[in-house]
C-alpha positions in Angstrom: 0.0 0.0 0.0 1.2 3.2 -0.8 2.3 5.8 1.6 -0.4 8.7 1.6 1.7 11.2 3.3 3.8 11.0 0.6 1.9 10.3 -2.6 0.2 13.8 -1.4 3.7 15.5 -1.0 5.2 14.4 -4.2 5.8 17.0 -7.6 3.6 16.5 -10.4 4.3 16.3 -13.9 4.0 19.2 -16.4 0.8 19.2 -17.9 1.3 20.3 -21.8 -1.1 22.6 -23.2 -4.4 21.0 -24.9 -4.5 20.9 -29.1 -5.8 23.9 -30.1 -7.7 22.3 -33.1 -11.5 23.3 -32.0 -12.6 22.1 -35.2 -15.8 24.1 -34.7 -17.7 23.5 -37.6 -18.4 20.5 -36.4 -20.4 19.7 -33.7 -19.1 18.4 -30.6 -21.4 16.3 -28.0 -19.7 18.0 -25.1 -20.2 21.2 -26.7 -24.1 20.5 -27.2 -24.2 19.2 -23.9 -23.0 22.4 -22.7 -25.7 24.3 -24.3 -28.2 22.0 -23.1 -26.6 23.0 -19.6 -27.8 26.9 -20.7 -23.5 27.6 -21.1 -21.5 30.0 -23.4 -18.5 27.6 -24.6 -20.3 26.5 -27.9 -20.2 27.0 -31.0 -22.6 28.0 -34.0 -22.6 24.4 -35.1 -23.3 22.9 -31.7 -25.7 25.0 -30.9 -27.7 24.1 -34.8 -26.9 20.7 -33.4 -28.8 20.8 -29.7 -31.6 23.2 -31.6 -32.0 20.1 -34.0 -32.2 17.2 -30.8 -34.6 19.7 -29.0 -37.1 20.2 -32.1 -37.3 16.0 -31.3 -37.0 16.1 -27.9 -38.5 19.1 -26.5 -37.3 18.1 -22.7 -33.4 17.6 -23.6 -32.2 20.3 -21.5 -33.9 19.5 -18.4 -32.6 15.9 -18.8 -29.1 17.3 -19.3 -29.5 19.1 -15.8 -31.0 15.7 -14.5 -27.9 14.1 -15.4 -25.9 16.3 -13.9 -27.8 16.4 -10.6 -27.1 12.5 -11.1 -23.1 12.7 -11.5 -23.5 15.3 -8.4 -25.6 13.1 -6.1 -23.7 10.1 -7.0 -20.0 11.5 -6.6 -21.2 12.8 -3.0 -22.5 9.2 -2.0 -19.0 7.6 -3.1 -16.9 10.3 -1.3 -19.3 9.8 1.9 -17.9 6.1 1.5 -14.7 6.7 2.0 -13.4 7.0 -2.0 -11.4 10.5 -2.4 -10.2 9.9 -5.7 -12.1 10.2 -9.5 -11.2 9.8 -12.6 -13.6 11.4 -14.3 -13.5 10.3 -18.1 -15.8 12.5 -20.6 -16.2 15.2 -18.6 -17.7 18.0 -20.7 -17.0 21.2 -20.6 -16.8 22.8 -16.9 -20.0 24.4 -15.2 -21.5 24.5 -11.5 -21.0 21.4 -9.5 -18.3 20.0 -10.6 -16.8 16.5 -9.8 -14.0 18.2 -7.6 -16.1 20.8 -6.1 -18.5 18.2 -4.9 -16.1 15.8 -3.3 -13.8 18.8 -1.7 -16.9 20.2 0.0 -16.9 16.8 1.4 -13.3 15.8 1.6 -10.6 18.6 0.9 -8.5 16.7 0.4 -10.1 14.9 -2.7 -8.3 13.9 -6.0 -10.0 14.2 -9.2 -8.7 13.5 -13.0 -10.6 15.2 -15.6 -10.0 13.6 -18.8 -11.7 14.5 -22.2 -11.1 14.6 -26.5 -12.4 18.1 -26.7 -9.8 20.4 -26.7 -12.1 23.3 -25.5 -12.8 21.3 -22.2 -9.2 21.6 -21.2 -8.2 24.7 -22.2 -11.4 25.5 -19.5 -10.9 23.3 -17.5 -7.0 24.2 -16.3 -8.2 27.8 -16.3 -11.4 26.5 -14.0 -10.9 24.0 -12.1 -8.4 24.9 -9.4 -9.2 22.6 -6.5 -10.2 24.7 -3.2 -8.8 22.2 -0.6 -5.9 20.1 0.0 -6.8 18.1 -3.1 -5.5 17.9 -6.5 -7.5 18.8 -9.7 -5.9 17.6 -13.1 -6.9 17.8 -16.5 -5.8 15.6 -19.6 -6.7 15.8 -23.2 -6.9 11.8 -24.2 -9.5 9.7 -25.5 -11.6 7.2 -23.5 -11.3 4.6 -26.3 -7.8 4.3 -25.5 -8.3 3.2 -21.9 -4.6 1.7 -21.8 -3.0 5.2 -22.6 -5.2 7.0 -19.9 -4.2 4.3 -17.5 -0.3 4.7 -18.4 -0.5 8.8 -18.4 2.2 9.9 -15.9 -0.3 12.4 -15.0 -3.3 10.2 -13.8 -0.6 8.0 -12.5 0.7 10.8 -10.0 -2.6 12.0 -9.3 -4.0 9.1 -8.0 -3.1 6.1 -5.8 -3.9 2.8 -7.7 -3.5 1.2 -4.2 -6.4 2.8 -2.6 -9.8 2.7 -4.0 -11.2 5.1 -7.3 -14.2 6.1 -8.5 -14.4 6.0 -12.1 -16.7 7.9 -13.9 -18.4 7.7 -16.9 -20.9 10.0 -17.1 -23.4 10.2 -20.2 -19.9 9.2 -22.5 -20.6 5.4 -23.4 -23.0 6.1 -25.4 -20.5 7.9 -27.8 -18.6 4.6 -28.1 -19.9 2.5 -31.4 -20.4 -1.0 -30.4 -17.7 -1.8 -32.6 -15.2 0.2 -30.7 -15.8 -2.8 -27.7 -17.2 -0.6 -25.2 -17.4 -3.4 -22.5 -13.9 -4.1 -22.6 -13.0 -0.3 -22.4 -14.5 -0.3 -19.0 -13.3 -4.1 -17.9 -9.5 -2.4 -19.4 -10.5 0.1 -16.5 -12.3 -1.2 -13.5 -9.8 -4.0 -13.4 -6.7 -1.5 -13.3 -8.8 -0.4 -9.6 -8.2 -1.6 -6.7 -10.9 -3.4 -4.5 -13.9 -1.1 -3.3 -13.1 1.9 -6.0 -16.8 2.5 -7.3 -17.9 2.8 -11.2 -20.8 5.8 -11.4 -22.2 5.7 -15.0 -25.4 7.2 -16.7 -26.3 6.0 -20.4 -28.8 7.0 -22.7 -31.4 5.1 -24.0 -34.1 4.8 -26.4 -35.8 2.4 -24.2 -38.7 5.3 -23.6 -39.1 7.1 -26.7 -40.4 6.3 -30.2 -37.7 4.7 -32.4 -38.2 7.6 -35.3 -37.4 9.9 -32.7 -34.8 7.9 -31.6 -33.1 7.3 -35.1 -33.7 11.3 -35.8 -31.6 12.2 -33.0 -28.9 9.6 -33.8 -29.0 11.2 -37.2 -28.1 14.6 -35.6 -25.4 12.5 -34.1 -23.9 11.4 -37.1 -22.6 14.6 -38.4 -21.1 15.6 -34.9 -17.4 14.5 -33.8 -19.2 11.3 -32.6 -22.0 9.3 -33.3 -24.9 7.9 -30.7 -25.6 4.6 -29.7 -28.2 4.8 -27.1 -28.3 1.2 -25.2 -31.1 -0.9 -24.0 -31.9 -1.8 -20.3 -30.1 -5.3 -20.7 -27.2 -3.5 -22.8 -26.6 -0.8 -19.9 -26.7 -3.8 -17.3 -23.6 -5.6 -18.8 -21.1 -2.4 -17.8 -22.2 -3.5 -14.5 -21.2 -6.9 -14.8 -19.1 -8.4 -11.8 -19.7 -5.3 -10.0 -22.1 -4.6 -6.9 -24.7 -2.0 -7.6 -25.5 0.0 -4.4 -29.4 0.8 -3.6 -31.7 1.6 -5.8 -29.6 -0.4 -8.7 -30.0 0.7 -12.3 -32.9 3.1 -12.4 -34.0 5.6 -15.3 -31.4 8.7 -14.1 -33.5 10.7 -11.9 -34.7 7.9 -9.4 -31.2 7.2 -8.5 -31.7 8.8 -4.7 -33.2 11.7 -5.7 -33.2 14.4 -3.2 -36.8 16.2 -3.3 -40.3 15.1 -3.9 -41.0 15.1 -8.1 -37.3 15.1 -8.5 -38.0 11.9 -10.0 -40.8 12.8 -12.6 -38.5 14.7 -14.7 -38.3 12.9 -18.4 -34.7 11.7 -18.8 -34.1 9.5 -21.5 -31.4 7.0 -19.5 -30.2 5.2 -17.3 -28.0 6.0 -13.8 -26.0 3.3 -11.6 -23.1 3.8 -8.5 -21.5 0.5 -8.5 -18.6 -1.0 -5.9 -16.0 -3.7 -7.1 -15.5 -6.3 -4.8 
């Protein structure tokens, strides 16, 4: 087990500068998200983009905010448990309640990884995301479909302790990975790299509640972004959880997972929300 005292005390490595190719003609699904959120760091494209998915979906932007209140819920349940460290993979571009601000209110002394594609999300997110406690507060441009090279980034690796438990999170992301791009072995590649009782918090959207032409449109949107959609069944969503133990209520459409205040719940949110521990 490593020594805490020093694995807080030790230097960090440099963190380059993100890409600076914003490519913004093209819309970017962090980029819509963040207009869904009601923020400024979008483009013209993205914003056609989200205009397009809310003429078909009308309540997209309240199910954005539901999935954040999700990844805010859920990453104060995990820190309550104990877990102090998050790697926080596709995590859009920064707004209010953030991974790090969450858990520090909790625990200062909290470690969080941010790692996302977008090059816009870093160059935000190190200007941002300065952690307010004794914590650290990193952010990396990489891809989740490379899980190996996030793994083997000196930065994650002197950010957190591989010894102690993690909380990985992949919040609303998986459903940017094609099925051909093996998305259940991305996340076996990175719950196995954790050690015993680090948590996986993941939300997914789905098509499970909507009519499939609306569906399809709004993959369609999808298709001329930077990535495509693959919304995943119940059963599909359950398999990420394979192996794992999922902590009360289980996999539940994304505002029943503990919500906080009466109707909380009612809210229409296209997917799915689970916190689950590895034994």
């Amino acid at each position: 087990m490593a020594n805490e005292t020093d694995w807080m005390a030790q230097d960090w490595p440099d963190e380059p500068p993100p890409a600076t190719d914003l490519r913004p003609e093209i819309p970017h699904p962090a980029r819509i998200y963040d207009y869904f959120l009601g923020g400024k760091d979008n483009f013209p494209a993205d914003r056609a983009a989200a205009e397009q998915i809310i003429a078909i979906a009308p309540g997209m932007p309240e199910a954005a905010k539901a999935n954040r209140a999700f990844l805010q819920r859920a990453v104060r349940f995990v820190t309550e448990q104990g877990v102090n460290q998050f790697l926080d993979i596709g995590t859009g571009i920064p707004t209010e309640g953030n991974t790090h601000e969450v858990a520090q209110r909790v625990d200062p002394r909290a470690r969080v990884v941010y790692v996302d594609n977008d090059p816009i999300v870093l160059a935000h997110a190190r200007a941002l995301m300065a952690g307010a406690g004794q914590g650290r507060t990193v952010a990396l441009q990489a891809d989740l479909r490379d899980p190996a090279a996030i793994l083997a980034d000196p930065r994650v690796r002197a950010a957190l302790d591989f010894d102690r438990p993690v909380a990985l999170m992949l919040v609303a992301v998986l459903h940017f990975v094609d099925e051909d791009q093996d998305p259940y072995g991305i996340v076996k590649t990175l719950m196995d790299a954790l050690a015993s009782g680090s948590f996986l918090i993941l939300s997914h959207g789905t098509g499970d509640f909507g009519d499939p032409a609306q569906t399809e449109a709004g993959k369609e949107v999808y298709r001329r972004a930077a990535a495509q959609a693959t919304p995943r069944t119940r059963e599909q969503v359950e398999r990420f959880l394979e192996g794992l133990e999922p902590v009360e209520p289980g996999l539940v459409v994304l505002p029943e997972w503990r919500p906080e205040s009466a109707g909380a719940a009612d809210v229409w949110a296209p997917g799915y929300a689970a916190v689950a521990r590895k034994k």
